[in-house]
N, C-alpha and C positions, 0 to 999 in steps of 0.2 A: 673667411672668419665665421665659427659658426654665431649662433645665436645663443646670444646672454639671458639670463631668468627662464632659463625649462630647468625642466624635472632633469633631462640631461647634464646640466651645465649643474645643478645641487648637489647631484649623486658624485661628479668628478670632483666637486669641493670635499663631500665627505672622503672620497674614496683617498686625497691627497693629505687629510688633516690623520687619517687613521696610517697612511703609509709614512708619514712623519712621527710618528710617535705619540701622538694625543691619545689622552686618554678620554672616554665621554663622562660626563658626570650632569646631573640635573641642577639648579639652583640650590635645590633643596639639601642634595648632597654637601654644595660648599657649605652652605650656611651650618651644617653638624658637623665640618671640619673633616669629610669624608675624601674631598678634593685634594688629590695628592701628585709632586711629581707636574710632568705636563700634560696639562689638561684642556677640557676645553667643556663650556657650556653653552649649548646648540639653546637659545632663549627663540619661542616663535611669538611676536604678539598674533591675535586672531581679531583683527581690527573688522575684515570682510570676508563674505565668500566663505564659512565657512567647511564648506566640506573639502574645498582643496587642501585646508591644514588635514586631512586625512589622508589626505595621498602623499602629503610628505611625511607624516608622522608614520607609514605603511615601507615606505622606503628608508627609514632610518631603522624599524624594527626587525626590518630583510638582513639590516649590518649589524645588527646587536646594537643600536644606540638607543639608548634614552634620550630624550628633549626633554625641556621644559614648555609646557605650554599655556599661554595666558589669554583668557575668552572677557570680553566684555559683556556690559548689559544686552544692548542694541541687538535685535532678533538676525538681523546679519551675520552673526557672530554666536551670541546666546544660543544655539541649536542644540537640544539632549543627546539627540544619536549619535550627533558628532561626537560631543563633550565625554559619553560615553564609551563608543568606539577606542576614540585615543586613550583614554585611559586603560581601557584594557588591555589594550596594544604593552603597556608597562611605561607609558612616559607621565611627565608628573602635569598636574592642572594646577593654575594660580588664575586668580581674577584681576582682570587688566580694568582698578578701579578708575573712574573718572567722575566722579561723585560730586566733588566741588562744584564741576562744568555745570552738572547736568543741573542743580540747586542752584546757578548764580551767585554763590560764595557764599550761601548758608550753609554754616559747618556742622550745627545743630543736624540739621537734615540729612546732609551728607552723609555725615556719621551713622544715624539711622539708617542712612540707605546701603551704608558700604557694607553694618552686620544683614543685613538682613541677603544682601548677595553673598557676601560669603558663606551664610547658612548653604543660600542655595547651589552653590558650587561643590560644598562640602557632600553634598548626596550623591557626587561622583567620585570624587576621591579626597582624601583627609586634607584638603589644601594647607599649607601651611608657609607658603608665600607669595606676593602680589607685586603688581606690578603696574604704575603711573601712566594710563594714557594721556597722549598728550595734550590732545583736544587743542590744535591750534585757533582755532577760530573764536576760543573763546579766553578771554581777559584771564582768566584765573588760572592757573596751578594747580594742580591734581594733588600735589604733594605736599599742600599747607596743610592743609588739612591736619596734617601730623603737626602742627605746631604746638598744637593747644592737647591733642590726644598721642597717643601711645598706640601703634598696631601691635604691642606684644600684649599686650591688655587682653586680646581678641585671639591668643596663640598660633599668631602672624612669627615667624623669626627670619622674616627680612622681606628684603624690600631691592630690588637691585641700584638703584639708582641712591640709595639711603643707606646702603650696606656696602657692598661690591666697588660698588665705582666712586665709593669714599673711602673703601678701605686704606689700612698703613700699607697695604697689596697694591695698591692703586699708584697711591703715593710714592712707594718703592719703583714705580717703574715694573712691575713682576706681574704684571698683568696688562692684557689689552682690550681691545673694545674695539669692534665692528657692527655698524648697522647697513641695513640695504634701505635707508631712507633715501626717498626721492630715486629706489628704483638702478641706485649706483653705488659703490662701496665710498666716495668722496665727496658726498655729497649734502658736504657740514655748510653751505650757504642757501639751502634749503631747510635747513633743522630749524625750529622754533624754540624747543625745549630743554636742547640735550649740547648749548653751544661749548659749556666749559669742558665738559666730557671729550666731543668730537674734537675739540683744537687738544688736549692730552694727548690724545688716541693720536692726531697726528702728528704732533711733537715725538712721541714715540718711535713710529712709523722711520721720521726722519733717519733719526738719531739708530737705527739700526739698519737702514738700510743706505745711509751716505758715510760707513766709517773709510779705512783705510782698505783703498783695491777694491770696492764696490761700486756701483751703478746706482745710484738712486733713480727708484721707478714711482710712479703713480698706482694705487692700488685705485683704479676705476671700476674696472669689470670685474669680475667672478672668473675670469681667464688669467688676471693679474695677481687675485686674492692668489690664487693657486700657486703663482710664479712666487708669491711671498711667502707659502707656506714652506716651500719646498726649500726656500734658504733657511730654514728652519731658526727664528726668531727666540732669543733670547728669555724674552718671557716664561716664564714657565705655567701659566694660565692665562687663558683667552675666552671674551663671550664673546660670542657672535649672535647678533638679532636679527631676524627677516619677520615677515611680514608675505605668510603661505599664499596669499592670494596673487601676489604677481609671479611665481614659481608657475608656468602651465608650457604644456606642447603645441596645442592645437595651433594652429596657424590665427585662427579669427578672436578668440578671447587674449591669442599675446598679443597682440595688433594692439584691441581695445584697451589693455591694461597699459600698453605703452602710451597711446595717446591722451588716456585719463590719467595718467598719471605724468606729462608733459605739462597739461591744463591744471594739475594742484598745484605743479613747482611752481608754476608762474601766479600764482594763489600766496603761496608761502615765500614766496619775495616781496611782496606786496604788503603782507602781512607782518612778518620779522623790518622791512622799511619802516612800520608804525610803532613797533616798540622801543 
C-alpha cells in the first residue's frame, strides 16, 4: 500500500478529479456565480509551514488549476515570497481570519485587526474572500465576529463556511465538502469547528454511495477519496480543504507530520470532550 499525504498521492487525487470531469474553479469564482456544471474547489488553509503550500500550489499550476488559498497572521504562515509566489502562479489569496481568538472575544479589536490584515493581504492579490480558522484551543468562534458586523462592508463577498456550506447548494444536497482534518478524509471525531458540516458531508457520502447494487465504502485515505471520485458522485459541486503542510515526500518530515499530528488528534478529543 503506498503511502498516504505525498505530493504523489495529491497529484493522483487531482489527476482522477480532472479524469472525471471536474471542473476547477477558485472560491472567488463561485461566489460571482462563475461555478458551473461539475465542479470542484481545491480550498488550501496555510495554517503552517508555509512554503510547502508552494509546492502544491506549483503542482496544481503544472495541471492548469487554480486553488484557493487562505494564509493566516502567525509568521508560520504570514510569509511574502510565499504569499507572492502563489499568486502569481494564478491561484486566488483569502486571509484565514482568527481575529476573535487572537483578542479573547473582543470584537472591537478584532474587527480592527481583521481590516487592517486584509489591507495586508490585499498588496498581494485583490482578496476578496476569507476564511475562519479554527483556533480550537480557544473558547471563541472566529465567526461571531460577523454577528454584530458585516464582511461585505470591507468588499469581502463570501466566506465559505457563511456562504458555501449554508448555501440552498448545500441544503439541496448538490454540493459536498471534504477536509484532510486530523490528517484523514473521516476524520469528523477530531473536528472542533466544522461538526454540523462534516455529519452533512457524511450523510451525503452515505446516501450515494449505499443505494441500489452498491458497496458502501469508507472514504478514509486519499486512495479511497479516489475510489469515490471515480464513481462519479452526483453532486455537481465539490470543495475539498487540505492543509499543504502535511502533503510532503521526504521520508523524515512525513514521519514527523504524522506523529505531530497523532499528538493534536488526541489534543482535539480532549478538547471537543470539554465542549
Amino acid at each position: 500500500m503506498p503511502l498516504d499525504f505525498t505530493l504523489s498521492a495529491y497529484r493522483q487525487l487531482l489527476n482522477a478529479l480532472q479524469q472525471a470531469g471536474y471542473a476547477f474553479c477558485t472560491f472567488e469564482d463561485w461566489c460571482e456565480g462563475k461555478a458551473v456544471g461539475r465542479y470542484v474547489i481545491l480550498r488550501h488553509d496555510v495554517d503552517l509551514r508555509a512554503k510547502r503550500s508552494l509546492v502544491t500550489a506549483k503542482i496544481e499550476a503544472e495541471l492548469g488549476i487554480r486553488a484557493t488559498y487562505y494564509f493566516r497572521v502567525v509568521p508560520q504562515s504570514k510569509q511574502p515570497a510565499v504569499i507572492k509566489a502563489i499568486a502569481d502562479l494564478g491561484h486566488e489569496i483569502g486571509y484565514h481570519y482568527e481575529d476573535l481568538s487572537l483578542f479573547n472575544g473582543d470584537a472591537d479589536k478584532a474587527l480592527n485587526h481583521f481590516k487592517a490584515q486584509l489591507a495586508y493581504f490585499r498588496q498581494f492579490y485583490p482578496v476578496k474572500t476569507i476564511c475562519m480558522h479554527g483556533s480550537p484551543r480557544s473558547k471563541f468562534d472566529n465567526r461571531d465576529v460577523w454577528k454584530l458586523n458585516n464582511y461585505r462592508e470591507f468588499g469581502v463577498i463570501g466566506e465559505p463556511y457563511l456562504d458555501f456550506l449554508s448555501s440552498q447548494q448545500a441544503m439541496n444536497g448538490d454540493i459536498t465538502y471534504f477536509t484532510d482534518t486530523a490528517r484523514m478524509w473521516d476524520g469528523d471525531k477530531y473536528n472542533v469547528r466544522d461538526k454540523s458540516v462534516i455529519s452533512y458531508q457524511s450523510s451525503i457520502i452515505s446516501r450515494q454511495l449505499s443505494g441500489s447494487g452498491s458497496v458502501k465504502m469508507s472514504i478514509h485515505s486519499t486512495f479511497n477519496f479516489i475510489e469515490y471520485i471515480k464513481n462519479k458522485p452526483v453532486a455537481t459541486g465539490m470543495m475539498i480543504t487540505t492543509h499543504p503542510q502535511r502533503w510532503v515526500d521526504k521520508p523524515l518530515p512525513w514521519l514527523l507530520e504524522l506523529i505531530f499530528q497523532s499528538l493534536k488528534n488526541r489534543v482535539k478529543k480532549m478538547l471537543i470532550a470539554r465542549h
